[in-house]
PLY file of the C-alpha trace (Angstrom):
ply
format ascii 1.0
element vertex 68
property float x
property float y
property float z
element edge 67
property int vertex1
property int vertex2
end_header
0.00 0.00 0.00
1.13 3.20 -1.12
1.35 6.28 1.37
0.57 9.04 0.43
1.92 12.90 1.30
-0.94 14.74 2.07
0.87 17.99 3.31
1.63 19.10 0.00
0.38 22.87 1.20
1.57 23.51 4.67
2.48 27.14 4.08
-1.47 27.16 4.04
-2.43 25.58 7.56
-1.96 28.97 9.24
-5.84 29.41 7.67
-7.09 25.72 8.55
-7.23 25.16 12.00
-7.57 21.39 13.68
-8.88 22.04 17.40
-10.42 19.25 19.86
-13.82 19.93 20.71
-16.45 17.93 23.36
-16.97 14.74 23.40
-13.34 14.02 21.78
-14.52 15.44 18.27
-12.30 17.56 16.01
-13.23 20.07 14.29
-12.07 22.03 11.14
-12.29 25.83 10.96
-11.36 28.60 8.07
-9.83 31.38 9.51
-9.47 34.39 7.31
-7.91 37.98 9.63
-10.74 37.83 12.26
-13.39 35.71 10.76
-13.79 32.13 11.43
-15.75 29.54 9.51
-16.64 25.63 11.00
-16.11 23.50 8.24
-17.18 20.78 9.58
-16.42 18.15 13.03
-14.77 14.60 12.94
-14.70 11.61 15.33
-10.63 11.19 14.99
-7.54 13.46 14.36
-6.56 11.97 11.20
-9.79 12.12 9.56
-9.81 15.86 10.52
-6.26 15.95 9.74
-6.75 14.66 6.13
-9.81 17.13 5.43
-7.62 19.81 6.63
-4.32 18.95 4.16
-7.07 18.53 1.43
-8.32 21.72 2.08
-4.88 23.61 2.24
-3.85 21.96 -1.14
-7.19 23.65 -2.57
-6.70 27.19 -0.95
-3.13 26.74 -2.83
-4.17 25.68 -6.12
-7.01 28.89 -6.13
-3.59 30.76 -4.87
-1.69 29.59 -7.80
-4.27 29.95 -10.40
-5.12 33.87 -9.31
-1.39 34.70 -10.05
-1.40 33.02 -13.21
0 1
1 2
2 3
3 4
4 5
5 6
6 7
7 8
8 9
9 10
10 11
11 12
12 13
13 14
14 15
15 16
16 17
17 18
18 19
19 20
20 21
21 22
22 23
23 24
24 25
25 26
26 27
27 28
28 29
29 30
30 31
31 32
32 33
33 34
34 35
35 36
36 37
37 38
38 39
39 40
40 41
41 42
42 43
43 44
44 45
45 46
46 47
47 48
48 49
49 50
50 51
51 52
52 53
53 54
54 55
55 56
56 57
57 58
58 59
59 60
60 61
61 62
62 63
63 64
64 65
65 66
66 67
């Protein structure tokens, strides 16, 4: 099985956020200067984890593709 590198974008995780929350959820936010957006919660780190390196590699690609 092949492993993949999901932190392609890390330069981008100062905007996606991985916090614990009750009842040993995490939870995804989007935080943009003082706004902050709940993207959505998850029952274990690395699920949360994954949606957040997803996300990052997104925000980076919309990044790339506005200076092109």
């Amino acid at each position: 099985m092949k492993h993949w590198n999901t932190r392609r974008a890390p330069h981008m995780e100062k905007y996606v956020l991985v916090t614990k929350v009750k009842r040993g959820l995490w939870q995804v936010n989007l935080n943009v200067g003082v706004q902050r957006f709940l993207l959505g919660q998850w029952e274990t780190k690395t699920e949360a984890n994954w949606f957040r390196d997803m996300l990052c590699i997104a925000l980076d690609k919309v990044r790339k593709d506005k200076e092109a």
